[in-house]
N, C-alpha and C positions, 0 to 999 in steps of 0.2 A: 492423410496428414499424420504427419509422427508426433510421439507422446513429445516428445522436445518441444517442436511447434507447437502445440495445443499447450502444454503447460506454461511455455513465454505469451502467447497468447490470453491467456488467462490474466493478466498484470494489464494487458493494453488499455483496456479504457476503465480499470478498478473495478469497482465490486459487478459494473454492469456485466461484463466478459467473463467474471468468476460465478456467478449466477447464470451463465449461458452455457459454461462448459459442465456445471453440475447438472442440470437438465438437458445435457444432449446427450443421447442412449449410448455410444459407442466410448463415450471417453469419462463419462460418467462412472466406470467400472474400473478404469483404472486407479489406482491409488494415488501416485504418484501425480497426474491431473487431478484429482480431488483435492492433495494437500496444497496443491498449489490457484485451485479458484479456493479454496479456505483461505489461506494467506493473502491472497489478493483483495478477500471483501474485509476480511480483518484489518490487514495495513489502511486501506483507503478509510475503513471505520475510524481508526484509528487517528489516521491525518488529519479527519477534517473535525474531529473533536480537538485535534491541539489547536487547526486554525481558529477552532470555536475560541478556546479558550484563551490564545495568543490575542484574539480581537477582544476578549474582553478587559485583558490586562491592559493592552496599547489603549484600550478608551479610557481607563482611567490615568493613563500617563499625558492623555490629551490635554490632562488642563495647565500644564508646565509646559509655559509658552514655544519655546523652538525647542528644546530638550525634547519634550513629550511625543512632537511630530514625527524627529529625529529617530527616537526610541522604537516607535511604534515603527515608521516604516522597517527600521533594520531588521525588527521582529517579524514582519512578512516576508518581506524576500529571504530572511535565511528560514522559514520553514518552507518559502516556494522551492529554491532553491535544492532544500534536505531532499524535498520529497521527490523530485524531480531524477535527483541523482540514485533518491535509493530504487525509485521506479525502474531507469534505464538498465541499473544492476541488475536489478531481478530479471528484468527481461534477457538481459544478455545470459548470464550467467546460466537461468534454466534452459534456456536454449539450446545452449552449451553442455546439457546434461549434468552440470550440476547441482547439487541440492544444498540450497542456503535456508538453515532456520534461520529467522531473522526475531531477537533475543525476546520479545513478549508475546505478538502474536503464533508464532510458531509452531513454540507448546501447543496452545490454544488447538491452531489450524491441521496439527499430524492426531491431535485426542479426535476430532470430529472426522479426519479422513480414515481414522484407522489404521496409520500406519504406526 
């Protein structure tokens, strides 16, 4: 499998596949696979503390009768939605052999791979 593959690989099903590609002996070595299961457990870390946090603001909008519902659903879908798109990106684009720091994790994930 080529570094392309195994680094869009690494996004597929979030931090599980980025935690797979760092523990498997062959591609563990490369950097370029590293920074990209870094990025992958980082971003997914990342989403699903906003969905934390997105749910705990929408519950307190719960109690303003249709407003609140209202609010709260549109706050889900566009972070399903956000996260959905920046996934399919990543995947494609590394594929593609290009390299997308993505603005917070990023840093984060090329300090821990090294590059």
């Amino acid at each position: 499998m080529t570094n392309n593959m195994a680094g869009a690989l690494c996004y597929l099903f979030g931090f599980i596949t980025g935690i797979l590609f760092l523990v498997l002996a062959p591609y563990n070595q490369d950097r370029n696979v590293r920074f990209h299961a870094f990025q992958s457990i980082f971003l997914n870390i990342g989403w699903v503390a906003l969905w934390i946090v997105v749910t705990i603001v929408a519950f307190a909008f719960r109690v303003i009768p249709f407003l609140g519902i209202f609010v709260s659903a549109v706050l889900h879908f566009t972070i399903f939605i956000g996260g959905i798109i920046v996934w399919l990106y990543m995947m494609f684009k590394t594929y593609n052999g290009e390299k997308i720091v993505l603005p917070i994790v990023g840093p984060m994930a090329e300090k821990q791979a090294g590059v």
